[in-house]
MDTraj code that builds the backbone (N, CA, C; nanometers):
import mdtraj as md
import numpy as np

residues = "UNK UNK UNK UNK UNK UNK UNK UNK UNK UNK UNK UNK UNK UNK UNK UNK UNK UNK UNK UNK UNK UNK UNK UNK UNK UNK UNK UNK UNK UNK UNK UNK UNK UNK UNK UNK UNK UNK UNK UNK UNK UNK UNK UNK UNK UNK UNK UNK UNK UNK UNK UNK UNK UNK UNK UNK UNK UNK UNK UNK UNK UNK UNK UNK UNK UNK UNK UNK UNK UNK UNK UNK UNK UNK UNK UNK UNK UNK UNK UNK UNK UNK UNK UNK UNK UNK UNK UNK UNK UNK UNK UNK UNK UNK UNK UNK UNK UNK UNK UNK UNK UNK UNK UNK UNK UNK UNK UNK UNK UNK UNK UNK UNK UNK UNK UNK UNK UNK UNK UNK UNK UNK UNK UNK UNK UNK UNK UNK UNK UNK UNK UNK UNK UNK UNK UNK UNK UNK UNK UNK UNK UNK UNK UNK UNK UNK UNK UNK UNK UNK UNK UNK".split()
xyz = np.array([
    [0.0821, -0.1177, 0.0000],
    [0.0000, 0.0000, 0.0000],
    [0.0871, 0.1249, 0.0000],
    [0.2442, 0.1236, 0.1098],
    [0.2620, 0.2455, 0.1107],
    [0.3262, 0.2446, -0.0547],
    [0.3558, 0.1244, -0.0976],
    [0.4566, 0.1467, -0.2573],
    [0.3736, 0.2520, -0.3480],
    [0.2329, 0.1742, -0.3402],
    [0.1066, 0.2595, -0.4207],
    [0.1327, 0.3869, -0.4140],
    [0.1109, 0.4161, -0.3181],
    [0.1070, 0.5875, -0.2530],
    [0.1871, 0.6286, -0.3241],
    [0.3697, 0.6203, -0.2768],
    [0.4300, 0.6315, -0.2949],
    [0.4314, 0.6919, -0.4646],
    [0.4048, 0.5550, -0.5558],
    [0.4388, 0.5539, -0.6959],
    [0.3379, 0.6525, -0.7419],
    [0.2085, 0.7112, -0.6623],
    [0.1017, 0.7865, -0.7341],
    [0.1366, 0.9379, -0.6984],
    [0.2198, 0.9590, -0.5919],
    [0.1918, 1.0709, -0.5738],
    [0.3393, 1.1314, -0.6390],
    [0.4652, 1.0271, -0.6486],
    [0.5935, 1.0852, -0.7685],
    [0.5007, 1.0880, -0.9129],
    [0.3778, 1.0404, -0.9662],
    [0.3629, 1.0885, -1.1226],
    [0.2784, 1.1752, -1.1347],
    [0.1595, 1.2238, -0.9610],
    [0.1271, 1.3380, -0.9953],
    [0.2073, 1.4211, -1.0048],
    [0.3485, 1.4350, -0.9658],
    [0.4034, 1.5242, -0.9360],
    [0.4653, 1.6319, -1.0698],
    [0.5051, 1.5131, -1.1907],
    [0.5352, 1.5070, -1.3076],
    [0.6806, 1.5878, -1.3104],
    [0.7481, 1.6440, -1.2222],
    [0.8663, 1.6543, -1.2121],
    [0.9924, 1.5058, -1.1721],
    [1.0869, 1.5590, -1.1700],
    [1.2404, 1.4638, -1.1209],
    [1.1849, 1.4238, -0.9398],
    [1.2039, 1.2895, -0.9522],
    [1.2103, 1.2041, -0.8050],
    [1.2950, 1.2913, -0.7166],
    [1.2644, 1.3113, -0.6016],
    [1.3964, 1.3572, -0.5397],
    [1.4462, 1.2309, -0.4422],
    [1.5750, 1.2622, -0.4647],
    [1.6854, 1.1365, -0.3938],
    [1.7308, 1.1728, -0.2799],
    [1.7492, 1.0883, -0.2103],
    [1.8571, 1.0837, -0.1273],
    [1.9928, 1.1517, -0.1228],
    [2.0149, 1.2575, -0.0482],
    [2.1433, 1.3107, -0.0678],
    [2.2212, 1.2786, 0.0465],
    [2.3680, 1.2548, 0.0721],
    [2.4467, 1.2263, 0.1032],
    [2.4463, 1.0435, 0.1991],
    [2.3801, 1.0009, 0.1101],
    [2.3930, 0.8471, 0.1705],
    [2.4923, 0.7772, 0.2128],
    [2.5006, 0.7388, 0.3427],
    [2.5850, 0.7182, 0.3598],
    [2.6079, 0.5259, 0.3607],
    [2.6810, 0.5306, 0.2773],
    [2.7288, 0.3898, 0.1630],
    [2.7205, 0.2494, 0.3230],
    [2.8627, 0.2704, 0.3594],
    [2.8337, 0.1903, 0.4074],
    [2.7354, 0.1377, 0.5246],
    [2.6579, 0.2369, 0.5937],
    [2.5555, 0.2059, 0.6704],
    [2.4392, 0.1354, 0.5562],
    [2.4352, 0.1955, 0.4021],
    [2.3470, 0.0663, 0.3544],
    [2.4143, -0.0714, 0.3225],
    [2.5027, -0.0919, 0.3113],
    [2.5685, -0.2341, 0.3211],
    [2.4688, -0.2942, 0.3680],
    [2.4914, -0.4150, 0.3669],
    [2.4147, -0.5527, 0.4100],
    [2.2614, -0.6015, 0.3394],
    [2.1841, -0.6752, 0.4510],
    [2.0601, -0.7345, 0.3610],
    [1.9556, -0.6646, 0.3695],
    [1.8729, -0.6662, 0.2937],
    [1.7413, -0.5748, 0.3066],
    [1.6447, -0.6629, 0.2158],
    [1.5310, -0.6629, 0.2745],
    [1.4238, -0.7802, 0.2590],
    [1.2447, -0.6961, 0.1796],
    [1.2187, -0.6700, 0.0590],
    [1.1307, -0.6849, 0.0206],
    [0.9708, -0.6601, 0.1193],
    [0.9612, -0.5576, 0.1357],
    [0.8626, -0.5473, 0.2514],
    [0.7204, -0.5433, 0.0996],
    [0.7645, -0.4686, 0.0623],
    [0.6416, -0.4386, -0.0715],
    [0.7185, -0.3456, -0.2429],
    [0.6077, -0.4127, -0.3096],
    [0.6861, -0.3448, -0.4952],
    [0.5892, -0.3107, -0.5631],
    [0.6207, -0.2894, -0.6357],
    [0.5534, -0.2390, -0.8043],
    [0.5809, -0.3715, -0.8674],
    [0.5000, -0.4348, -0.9116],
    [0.5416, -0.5577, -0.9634],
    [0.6449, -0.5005, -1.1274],
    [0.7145, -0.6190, -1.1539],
    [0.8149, -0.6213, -1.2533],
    [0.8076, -0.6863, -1.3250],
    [0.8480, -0.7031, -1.4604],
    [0.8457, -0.8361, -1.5141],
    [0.9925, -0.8823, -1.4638],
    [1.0804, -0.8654, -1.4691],
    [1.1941, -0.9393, -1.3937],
    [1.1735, -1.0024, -1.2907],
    [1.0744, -0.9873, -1.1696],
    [1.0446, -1.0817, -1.0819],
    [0.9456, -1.1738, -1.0873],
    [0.9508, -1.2649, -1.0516],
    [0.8556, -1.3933, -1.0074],
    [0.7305, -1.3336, -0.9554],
    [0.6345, -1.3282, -1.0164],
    [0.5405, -1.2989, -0.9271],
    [0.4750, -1.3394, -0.8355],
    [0.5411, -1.4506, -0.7934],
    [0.4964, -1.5791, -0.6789],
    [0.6309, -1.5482, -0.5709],
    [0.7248, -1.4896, -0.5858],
    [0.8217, -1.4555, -0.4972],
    [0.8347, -1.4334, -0.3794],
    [0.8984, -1.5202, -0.2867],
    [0.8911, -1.4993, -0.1668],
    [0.9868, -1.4803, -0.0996],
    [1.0229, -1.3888, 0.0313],
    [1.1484, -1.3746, 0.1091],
    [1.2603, -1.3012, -0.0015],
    [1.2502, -1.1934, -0.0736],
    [1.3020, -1.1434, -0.1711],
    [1.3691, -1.0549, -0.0997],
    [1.5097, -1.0640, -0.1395],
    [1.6327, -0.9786, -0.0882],
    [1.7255, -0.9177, -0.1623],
    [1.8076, -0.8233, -0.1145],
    [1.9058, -0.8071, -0.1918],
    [1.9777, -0.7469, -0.0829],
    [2.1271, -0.8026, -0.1145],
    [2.2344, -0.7966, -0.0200],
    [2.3093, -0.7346, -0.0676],
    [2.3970, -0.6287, -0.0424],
    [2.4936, -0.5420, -0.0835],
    [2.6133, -0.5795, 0.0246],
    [2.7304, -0.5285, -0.0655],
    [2.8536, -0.5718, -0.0193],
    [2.9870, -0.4650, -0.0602],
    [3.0149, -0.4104, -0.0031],
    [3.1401, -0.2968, -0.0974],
    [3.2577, -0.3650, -0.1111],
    [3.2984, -0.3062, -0.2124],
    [3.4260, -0.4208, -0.2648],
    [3.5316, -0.3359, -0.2441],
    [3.6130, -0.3715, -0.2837],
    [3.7742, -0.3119, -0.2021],
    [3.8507, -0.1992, -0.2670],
    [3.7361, -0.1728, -0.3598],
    [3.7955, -0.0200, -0.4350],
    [3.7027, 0.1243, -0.3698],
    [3.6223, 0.0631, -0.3287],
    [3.5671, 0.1766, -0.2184],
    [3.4619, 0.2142, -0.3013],
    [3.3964, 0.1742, -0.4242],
    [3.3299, 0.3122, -0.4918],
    [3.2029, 0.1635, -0.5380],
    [3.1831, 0.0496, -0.5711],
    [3.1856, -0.0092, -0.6638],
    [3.1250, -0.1213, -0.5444],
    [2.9871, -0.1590, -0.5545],
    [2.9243, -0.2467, -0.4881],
    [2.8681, -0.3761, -0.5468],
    [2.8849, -0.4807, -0.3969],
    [2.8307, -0.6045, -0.5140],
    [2.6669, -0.6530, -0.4611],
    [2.6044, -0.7136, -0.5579],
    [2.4795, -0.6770, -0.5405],
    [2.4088, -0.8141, -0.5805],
    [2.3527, -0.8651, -0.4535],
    [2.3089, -1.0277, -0.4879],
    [2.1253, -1.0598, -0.4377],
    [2.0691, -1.0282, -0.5340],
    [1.9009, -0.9635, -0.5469],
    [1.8768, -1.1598, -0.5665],
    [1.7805, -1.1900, -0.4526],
    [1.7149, -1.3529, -0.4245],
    [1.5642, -1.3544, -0.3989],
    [1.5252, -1.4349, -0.4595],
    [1.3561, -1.4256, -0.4312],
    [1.3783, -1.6222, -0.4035],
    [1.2658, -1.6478, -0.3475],
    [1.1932, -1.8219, -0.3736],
    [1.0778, -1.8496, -0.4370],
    [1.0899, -1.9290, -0.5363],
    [0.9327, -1.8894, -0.5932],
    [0.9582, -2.0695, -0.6830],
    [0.8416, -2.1152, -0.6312],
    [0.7683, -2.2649, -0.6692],
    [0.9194, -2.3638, -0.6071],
    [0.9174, -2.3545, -0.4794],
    [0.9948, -2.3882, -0.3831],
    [1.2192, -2.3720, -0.4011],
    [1.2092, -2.3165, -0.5534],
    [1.3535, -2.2801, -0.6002],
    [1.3823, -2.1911, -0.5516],
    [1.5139, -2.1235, -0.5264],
    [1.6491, -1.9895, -0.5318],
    [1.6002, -1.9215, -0.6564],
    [1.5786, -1.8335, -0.6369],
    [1.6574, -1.7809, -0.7971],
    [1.6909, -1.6447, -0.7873],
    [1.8144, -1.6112, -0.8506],
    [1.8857, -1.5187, -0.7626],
    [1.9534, -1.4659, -0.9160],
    [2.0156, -1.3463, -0.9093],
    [2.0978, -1.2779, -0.9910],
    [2.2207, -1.2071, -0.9226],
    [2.3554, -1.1758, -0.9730],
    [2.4479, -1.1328, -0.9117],
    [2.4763, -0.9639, -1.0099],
    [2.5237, -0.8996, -0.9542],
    [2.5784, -0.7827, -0.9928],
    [2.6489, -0.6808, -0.9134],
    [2.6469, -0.5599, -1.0060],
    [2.7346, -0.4436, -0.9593],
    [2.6823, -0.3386, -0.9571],
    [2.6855, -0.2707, -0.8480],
    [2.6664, -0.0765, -0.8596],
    [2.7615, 0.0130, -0.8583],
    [2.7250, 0.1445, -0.8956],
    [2.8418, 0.1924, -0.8614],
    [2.7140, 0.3340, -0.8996],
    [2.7818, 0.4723, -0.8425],
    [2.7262, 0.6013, -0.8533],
    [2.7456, 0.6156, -1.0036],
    [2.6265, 0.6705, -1.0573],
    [2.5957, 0.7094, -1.1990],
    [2.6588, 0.8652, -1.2104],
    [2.6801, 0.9211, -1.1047],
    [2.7523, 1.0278, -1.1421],
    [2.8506, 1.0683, -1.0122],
    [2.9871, 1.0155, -1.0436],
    [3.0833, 0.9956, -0.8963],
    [3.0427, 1.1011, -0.8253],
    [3.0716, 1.2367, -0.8814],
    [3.1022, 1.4181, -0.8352],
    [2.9568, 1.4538, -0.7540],
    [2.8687, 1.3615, -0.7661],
    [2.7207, 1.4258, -0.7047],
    [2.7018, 1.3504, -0.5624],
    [2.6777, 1.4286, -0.4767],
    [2.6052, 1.3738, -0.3517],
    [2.4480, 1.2724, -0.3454],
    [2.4102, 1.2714, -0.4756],
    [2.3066, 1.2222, -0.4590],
    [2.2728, 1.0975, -0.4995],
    [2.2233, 0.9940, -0.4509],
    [2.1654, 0.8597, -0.4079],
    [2.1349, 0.7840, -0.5264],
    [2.1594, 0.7913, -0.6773],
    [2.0951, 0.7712, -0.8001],
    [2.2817, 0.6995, -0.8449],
    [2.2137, 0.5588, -0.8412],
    [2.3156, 0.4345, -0.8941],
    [2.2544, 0.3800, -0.9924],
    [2.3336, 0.3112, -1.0627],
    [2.3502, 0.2336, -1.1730],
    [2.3687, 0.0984, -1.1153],
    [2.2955, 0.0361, -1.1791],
    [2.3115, -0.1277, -1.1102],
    [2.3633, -0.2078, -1.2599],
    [2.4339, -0.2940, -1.2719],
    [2.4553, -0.3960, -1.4302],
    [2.4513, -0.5504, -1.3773],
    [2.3984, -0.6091, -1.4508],
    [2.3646, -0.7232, -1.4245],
    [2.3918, -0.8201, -1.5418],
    [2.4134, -0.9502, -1.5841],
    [2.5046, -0.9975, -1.6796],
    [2.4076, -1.1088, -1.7255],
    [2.2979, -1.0925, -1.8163],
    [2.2319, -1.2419, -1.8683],
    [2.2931, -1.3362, -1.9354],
    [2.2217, -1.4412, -1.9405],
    [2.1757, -1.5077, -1.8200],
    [2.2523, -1.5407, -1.7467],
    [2.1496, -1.5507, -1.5985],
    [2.3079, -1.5667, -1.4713],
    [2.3925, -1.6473, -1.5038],
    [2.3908, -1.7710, -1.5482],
    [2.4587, -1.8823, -1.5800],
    [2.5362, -1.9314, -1.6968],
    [2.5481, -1.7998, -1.7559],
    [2.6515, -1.7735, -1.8587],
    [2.6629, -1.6056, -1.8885],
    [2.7055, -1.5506, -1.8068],
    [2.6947, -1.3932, -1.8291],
    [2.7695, -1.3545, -1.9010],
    [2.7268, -1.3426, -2.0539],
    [2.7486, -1.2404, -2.1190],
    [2.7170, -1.1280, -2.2025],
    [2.5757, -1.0722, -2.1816],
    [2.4747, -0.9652, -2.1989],
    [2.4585, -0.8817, -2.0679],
    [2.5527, -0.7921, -2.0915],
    [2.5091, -0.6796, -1.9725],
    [2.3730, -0.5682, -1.9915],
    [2.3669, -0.6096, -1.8956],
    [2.2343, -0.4940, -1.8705],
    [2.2498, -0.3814, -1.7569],
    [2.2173, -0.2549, -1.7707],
    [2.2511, -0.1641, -1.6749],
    [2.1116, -0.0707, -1.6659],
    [2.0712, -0.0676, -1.5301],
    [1.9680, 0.0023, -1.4894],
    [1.9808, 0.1273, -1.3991],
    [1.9006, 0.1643, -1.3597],
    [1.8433, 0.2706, -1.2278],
    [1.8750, 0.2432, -1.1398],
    [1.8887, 0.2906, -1.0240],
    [1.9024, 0.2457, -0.8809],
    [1.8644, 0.3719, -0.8069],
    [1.7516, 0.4572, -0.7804],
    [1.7555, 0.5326, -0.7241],
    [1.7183, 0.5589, -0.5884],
    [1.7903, 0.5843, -0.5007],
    [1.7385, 0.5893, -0.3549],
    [1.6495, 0.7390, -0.3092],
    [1.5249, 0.6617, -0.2741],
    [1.4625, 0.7905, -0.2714],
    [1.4274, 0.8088, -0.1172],
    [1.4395, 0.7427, -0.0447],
    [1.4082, 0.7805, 0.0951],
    [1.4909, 0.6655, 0.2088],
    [1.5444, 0.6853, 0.2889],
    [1.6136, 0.6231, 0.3726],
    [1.5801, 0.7117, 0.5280],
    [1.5365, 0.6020, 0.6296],
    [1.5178, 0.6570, 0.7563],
    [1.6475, 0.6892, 0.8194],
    [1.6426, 0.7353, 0.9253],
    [1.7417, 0.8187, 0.9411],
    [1.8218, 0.6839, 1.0712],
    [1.8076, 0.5483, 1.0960],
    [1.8328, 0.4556, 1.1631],
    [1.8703, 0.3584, 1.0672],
    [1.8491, 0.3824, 0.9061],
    [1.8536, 0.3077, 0.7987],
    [1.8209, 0.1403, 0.8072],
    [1.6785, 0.1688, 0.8431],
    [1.6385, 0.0530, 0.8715],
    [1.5620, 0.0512, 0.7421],
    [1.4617, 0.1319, 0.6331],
    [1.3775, 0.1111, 0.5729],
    [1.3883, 0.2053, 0.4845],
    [1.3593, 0.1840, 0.3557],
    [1.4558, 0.2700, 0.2645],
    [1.3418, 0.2321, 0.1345],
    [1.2881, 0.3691, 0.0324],
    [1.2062, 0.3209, -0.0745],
    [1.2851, 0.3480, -0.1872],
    [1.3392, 0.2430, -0.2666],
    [1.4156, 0.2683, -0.3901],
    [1.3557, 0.2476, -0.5272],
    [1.3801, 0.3964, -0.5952],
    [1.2896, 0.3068, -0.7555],
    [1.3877, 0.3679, -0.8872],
    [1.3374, 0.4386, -1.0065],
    [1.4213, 0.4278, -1.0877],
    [1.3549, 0.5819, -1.1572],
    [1.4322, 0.6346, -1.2570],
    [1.3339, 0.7495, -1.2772],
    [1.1945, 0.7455, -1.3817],
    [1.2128, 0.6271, -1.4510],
    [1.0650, 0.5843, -1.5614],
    [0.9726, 0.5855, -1.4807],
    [0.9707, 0.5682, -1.3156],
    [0.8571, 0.5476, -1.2614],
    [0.7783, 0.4323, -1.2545],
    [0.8703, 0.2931, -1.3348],
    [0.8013, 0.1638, -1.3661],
    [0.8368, 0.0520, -1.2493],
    [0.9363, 0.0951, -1.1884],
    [1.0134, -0.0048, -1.0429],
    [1.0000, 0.0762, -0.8974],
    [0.9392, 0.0514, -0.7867],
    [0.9371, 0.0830, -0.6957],
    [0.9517, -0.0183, -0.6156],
    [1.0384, -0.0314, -0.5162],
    [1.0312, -0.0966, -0.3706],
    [1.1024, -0.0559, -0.2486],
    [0.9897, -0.1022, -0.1724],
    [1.0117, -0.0548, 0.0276],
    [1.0525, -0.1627, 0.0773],
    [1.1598, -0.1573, 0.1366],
    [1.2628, -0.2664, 0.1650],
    [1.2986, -0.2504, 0.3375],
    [1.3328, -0.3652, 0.3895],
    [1.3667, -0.3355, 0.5733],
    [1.5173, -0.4096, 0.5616],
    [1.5778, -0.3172, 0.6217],
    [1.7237, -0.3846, 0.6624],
    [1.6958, -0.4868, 0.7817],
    [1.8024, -0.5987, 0.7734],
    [1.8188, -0.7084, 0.8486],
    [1.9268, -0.7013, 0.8268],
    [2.0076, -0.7017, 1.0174],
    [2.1413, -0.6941, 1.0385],
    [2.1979, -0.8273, 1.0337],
    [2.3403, -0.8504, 0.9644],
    [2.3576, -1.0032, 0.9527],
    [2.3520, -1.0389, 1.1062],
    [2.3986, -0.9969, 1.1788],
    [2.4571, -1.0449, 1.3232],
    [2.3079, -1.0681, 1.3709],
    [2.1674, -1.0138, 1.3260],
    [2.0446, -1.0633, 1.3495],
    [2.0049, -1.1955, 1.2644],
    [2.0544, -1.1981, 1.1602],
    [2.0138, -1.3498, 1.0931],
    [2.1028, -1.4641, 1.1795],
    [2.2493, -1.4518, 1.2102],
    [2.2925, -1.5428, 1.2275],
    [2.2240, -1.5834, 1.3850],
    [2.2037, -1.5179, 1.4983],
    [2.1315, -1.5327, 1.6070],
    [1.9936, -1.6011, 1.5400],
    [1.9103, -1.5695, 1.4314],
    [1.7936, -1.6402, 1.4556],
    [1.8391, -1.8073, 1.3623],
    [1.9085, -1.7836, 1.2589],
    [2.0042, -1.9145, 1.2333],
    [2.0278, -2.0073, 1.3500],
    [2.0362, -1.9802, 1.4249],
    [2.1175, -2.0523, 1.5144],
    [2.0025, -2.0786, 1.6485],
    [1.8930, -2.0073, 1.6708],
    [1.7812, -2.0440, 1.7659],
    [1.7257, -2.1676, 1.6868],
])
top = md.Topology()
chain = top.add_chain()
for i, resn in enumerate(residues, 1):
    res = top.add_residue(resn, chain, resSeq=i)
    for name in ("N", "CA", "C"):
        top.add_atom(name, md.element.get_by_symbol(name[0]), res)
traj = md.Trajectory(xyz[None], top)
């Protein structure tokens, strides 16, 4: 419901999304879990427990990006990369590339990534793209919280 909102009231608006400015990278690191979307054709529409885990890699700028859903009891998962679509800007609008098909990647594809709202505890964060065709509200899950319930 809030995605709805969300997606109706950026196309009354008919101007530029506003982003996120000065995000700070590595507090979004880690997993974040699919609370609600705009459906896609890239996803399963039977998808369940849908994540995507971020990871910064050792050049500091350049993130790795491992997006998982379950759907008709399978994994199915894609791997990729982000990185800022424009280094020099403070603002929250990445480029994600992704390599079809997973299992022989060699068709890159490069999208949107725009962060448009992040709480200020960066627990819950609504990211979409600027076509206005991808929206999702996502909840961080701290690993050091998965591995404790792993392990109950």
């Amino acid at each position: 419901m809030a995605a709805a909102a969300a997606e109706g009231a950026a196309k009354k608006s008919g101007g530029e999304m506003t982003v996120v400015r000065g995000l700070d990278v590595a507090r979004y690191m880690g997993r974040w879990y699919e609370i609600a979307s705009v459906p896609s054709f890239f996803q399963p529409r039977d998808g369940r427990n849908t994540r995507a885990t971020y990871a910064l890699l050792e050049d500091g700028a350049t993130v790795h990006v491992l997006n998982e859903t379950w759907s008709k009891g399978k994994r199915d998962y894609i791997e990729g990369t982000a990185y800022k679509a424009d280094p020099g800007s403070d603002e929250a609008k990445l480029k994600v590339k992704f390599y079809l098909p997973p299992f022989l990647p060699i068709i890159p594809v490069v999208g949107d990534y725009w962060v448009l709202y992040v709480d200020a505890d960066y627990q819950y964060a609504l990211v979409g793209e600027p076509r206005r065709k991808n929206l999702w509200v996502s909840q961080f899950v701290e690993f050091s919280s998965l591995q404790v319930q792993a392990e109950d």
